[in-house]
Chimera marker file (.cmm) of the C-alpha trace (Angstrom):
<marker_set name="trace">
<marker id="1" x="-73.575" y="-44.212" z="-2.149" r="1" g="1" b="0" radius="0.5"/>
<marker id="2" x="-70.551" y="-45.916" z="-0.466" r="1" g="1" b="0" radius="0.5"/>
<marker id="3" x="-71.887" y="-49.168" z="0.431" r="1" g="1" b="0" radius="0.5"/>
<marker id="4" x="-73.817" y="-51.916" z="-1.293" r="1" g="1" b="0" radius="0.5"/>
<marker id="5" x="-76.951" y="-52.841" z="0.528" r="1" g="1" b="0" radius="0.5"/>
<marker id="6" x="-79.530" y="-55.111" z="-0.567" r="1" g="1" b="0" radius="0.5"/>
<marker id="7" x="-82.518" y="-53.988" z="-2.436" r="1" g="1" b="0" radius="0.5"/>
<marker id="8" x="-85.871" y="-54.128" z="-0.627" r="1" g="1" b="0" radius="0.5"/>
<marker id="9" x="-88.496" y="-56.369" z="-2.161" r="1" g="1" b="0" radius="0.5"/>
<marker id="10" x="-91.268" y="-55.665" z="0.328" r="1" g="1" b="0" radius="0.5"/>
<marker id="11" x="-94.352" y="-54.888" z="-0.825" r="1" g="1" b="0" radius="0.5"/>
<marker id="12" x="-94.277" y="-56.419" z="-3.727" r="1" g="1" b="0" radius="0.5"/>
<marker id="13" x="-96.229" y="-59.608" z="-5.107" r="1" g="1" b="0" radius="0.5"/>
<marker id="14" x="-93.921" y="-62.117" z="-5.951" r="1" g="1" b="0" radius="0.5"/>
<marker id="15" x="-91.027" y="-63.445" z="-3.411" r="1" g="1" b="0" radius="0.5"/>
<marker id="16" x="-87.942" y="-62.091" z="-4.219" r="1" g="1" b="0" radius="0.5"/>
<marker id="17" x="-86.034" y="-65.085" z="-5.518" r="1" g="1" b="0" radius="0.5"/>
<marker id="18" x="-88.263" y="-64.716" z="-8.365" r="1" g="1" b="0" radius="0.5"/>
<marker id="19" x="-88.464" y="-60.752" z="-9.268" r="1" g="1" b="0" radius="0.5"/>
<marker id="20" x="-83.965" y="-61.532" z="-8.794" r="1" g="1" b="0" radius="0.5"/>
<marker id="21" x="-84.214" y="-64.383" z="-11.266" r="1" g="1" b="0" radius="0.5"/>
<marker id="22" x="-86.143" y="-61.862" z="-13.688" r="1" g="1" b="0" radius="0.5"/>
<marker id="23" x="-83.472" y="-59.257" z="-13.640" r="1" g="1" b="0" radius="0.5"/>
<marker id="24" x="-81.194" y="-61.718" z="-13.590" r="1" g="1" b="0" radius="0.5"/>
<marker id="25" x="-82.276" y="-63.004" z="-16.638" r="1" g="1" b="0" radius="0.5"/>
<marker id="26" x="-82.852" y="-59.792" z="-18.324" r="1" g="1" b="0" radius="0.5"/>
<marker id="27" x="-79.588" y="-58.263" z="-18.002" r="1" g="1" b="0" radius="0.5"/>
<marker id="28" x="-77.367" y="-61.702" z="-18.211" r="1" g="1" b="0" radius="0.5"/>
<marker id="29" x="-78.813" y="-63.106" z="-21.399" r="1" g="1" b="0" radius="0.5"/>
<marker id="30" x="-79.682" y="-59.932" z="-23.106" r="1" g="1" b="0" radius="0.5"/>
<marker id="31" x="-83.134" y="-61.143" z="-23.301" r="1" g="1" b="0" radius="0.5"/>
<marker id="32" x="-86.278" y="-59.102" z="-24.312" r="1" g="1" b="0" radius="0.5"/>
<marker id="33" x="-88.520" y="-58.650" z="-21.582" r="1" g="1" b="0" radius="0.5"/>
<marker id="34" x="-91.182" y="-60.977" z="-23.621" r="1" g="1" b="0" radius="0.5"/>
<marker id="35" x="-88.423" y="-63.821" z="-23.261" r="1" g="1" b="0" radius="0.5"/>
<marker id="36" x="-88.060" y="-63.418" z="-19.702" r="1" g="1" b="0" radius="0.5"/>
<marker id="37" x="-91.658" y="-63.691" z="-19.446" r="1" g="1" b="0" radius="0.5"/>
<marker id="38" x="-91.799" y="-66.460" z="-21.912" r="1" g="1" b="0" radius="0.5"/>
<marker id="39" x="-89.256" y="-68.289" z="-19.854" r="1" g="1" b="0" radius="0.5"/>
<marker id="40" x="-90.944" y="-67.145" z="-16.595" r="1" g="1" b="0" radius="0.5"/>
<marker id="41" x="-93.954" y="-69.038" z="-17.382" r="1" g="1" b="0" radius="0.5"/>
<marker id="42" x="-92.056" y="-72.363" z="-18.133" r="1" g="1" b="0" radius="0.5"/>
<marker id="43" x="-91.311" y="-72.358" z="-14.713" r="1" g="1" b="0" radius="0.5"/>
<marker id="44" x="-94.937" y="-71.777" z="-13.537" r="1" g="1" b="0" radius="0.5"/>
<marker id="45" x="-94.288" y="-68.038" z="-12.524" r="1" g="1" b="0" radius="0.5"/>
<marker id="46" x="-96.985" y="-65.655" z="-14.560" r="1" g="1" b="0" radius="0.5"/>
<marker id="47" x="-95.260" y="-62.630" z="-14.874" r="1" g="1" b="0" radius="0.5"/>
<marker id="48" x="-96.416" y="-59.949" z="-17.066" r="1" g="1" b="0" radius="0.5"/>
<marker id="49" x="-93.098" y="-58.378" z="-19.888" r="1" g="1" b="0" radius="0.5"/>
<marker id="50" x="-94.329" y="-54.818" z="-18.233" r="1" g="1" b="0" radius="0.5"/>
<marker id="51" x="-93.619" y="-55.896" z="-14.599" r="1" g="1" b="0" radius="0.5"/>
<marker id="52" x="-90.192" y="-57.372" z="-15.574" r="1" g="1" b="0" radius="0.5"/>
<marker id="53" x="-89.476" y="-54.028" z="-17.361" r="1" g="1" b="0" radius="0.5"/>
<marker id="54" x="-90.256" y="-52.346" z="-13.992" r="1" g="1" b="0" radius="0.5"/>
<marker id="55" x="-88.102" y="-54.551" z="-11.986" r="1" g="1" b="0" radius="0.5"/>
<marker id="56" x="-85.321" y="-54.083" z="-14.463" r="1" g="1" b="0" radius="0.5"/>
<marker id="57" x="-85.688" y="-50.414" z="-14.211" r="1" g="1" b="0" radius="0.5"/>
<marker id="58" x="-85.602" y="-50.348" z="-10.302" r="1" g="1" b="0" radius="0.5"/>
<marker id="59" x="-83.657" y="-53.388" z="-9.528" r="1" g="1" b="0" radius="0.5"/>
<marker id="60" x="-81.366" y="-53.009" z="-12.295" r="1" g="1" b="0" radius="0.5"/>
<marker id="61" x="-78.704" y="-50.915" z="-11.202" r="1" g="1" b="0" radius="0.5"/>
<marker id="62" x="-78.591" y="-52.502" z="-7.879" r="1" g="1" b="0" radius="0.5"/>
<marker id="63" x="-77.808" y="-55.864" z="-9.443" r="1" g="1" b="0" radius="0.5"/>
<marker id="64" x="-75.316" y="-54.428" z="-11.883" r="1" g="1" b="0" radius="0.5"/>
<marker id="65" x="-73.412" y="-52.803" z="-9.003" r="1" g="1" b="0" radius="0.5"/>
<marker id="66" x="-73.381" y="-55.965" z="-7.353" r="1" g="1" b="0" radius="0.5"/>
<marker id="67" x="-72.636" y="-58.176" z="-10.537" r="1" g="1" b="0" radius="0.5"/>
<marker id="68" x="-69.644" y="-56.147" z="-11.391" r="1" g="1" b="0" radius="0.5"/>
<marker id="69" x="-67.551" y="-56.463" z="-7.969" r="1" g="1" b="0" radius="0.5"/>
<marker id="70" x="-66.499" y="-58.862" z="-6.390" r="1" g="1" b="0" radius="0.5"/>
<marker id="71" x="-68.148" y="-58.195" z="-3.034" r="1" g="1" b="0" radius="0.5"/>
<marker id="72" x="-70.604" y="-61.043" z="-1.531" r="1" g="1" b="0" radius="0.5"/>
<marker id="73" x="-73.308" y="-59.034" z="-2.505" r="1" g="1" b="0" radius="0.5"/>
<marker id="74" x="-72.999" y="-59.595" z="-6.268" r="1" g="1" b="0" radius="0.5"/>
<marker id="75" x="-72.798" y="-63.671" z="-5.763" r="1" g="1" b="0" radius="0.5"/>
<marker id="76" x="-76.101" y="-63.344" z="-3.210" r="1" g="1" b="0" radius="0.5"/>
<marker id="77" x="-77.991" y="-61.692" z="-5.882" r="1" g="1" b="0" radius="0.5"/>
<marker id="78" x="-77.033" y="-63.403" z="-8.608" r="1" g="1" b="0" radius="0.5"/>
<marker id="79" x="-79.639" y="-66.851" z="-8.916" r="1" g="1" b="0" radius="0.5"/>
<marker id="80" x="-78.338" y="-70.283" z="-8.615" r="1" g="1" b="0" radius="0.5"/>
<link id1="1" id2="2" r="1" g="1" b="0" radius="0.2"/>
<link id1="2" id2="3" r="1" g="1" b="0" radius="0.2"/>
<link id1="3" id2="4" r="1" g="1" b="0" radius="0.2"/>
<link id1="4" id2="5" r="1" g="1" b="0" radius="0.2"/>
<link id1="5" id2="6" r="1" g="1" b="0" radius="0.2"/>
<link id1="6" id2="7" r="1" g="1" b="0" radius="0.2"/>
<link id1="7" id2="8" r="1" g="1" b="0" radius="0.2"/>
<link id1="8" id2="9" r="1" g="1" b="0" radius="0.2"/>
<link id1="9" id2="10" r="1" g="1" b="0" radius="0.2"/>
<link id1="10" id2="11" r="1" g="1" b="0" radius="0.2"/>
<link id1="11" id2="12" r="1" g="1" b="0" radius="0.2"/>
<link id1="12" id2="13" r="1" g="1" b="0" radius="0.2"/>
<link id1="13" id2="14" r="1" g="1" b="0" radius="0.2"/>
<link id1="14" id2="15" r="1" g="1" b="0" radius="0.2"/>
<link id1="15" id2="16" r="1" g="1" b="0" radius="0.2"/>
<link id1="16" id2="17" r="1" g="1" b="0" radius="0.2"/>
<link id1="17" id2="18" r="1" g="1" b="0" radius="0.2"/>
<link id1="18" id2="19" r="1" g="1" b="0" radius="0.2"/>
<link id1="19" id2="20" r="1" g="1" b="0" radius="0.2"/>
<link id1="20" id2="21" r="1" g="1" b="0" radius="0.2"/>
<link id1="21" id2="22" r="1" g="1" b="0" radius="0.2"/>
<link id1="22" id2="23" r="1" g="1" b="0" radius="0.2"/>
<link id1="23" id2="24" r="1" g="1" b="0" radius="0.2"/>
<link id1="24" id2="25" r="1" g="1" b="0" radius="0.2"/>
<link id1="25" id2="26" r="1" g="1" b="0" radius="0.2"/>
<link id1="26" id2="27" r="1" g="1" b="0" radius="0.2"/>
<link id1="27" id2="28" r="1" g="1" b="0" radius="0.2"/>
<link id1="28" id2="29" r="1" g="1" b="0" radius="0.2"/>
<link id1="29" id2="30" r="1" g="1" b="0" radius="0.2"/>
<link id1="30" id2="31" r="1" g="1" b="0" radius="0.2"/>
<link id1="31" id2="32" r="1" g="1" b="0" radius="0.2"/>
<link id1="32" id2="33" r="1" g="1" b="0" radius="0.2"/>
<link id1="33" id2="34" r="1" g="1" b="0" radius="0.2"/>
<link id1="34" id2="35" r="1" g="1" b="0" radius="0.2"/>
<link id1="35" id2="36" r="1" g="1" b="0" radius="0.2"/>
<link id1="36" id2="37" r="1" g="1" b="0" radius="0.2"/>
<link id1="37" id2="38" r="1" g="1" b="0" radius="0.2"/>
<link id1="38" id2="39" r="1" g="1" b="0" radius="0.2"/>
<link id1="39" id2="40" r="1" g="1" b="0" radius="0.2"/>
<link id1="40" id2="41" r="1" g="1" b="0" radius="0.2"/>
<link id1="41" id2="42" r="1" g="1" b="0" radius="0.2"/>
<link id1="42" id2="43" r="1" g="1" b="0" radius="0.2"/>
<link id1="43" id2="44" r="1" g="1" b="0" radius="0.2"/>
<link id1="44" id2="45" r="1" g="1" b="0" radius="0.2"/>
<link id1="45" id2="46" r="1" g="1" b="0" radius="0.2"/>
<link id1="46" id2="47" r="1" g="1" b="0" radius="0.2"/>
<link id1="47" id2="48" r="1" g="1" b="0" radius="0.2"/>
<link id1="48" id2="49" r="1" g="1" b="0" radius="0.2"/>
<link id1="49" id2="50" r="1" g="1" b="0" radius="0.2"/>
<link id1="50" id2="51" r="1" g="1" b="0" radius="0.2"/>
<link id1="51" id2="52" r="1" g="1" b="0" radius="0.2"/>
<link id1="52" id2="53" r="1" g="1" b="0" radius="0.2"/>
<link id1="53" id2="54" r="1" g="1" b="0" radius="0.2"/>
<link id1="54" id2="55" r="1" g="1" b="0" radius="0.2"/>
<link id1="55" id2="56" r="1" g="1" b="0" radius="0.2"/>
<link id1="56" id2="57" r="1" g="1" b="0" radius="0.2"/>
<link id1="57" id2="58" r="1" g="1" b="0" radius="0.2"/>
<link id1="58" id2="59" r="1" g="1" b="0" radius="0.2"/>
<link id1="59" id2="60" r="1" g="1" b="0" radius="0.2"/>
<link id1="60" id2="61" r="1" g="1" b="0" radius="0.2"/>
<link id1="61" id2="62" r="1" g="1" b="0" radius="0.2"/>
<link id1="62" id2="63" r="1" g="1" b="0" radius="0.2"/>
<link id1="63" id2="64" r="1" g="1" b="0" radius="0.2"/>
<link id1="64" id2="65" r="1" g="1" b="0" radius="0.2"/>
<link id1="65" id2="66" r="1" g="1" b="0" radius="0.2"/>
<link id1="66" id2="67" r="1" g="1" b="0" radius="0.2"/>
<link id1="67" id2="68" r="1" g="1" b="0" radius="0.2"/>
<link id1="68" id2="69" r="1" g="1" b="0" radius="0.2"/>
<link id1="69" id2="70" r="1" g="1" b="0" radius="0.2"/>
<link id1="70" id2="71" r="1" g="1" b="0" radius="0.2"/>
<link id1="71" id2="72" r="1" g="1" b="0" radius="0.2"/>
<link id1="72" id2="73" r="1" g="1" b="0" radius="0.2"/>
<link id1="73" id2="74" r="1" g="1" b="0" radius="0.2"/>
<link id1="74" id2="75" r="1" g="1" b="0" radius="0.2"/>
<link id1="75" id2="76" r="1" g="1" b="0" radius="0.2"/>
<link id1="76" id2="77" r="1" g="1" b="0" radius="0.2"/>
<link id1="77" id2="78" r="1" g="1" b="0" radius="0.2"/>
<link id1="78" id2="79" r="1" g="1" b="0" radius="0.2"/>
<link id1="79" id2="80" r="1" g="1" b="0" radius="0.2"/>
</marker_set>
């Protein structure tokens, strides 16, 4: 893959400035996916640990691609 495209959250239940937050969280803070729940539901967002694990596992590459370069990609995906 030579370009870095957004990942499509369509189709899926929560909006996705909330499933990016999740990963976000997840792969930043080293955080088990019980934390990121934990912390999810702080903010008002129940999110079960197994559908942050699946967002990690599909969104997770995408946002380490973009997290690691320097593109604009990596600073849209990133929360904040």
């Amino acid at each position: 893959m030579d370009t870095l495209t957004t990942p499509s959250y369509r189709g899926y239940r929560f909006p996705p400035e909330i499933i990016a937050h999740c990963v976000w969280l997840y792969f930043r803070f080293s955080l088990s996916f019980r934390d990121v729940q934990e912390l999810m539901l702080e903010r008002g967002a129940e999110v079960s640990y197994e559908t942050v694990r699946l967002w990690s596992l599909k969104f997770g590459t995408d946002y380490a691609a973009a997290s690691s370069s320097s593109s604009p990609l990596g600073r849209r995906l990133a929360p904040g």
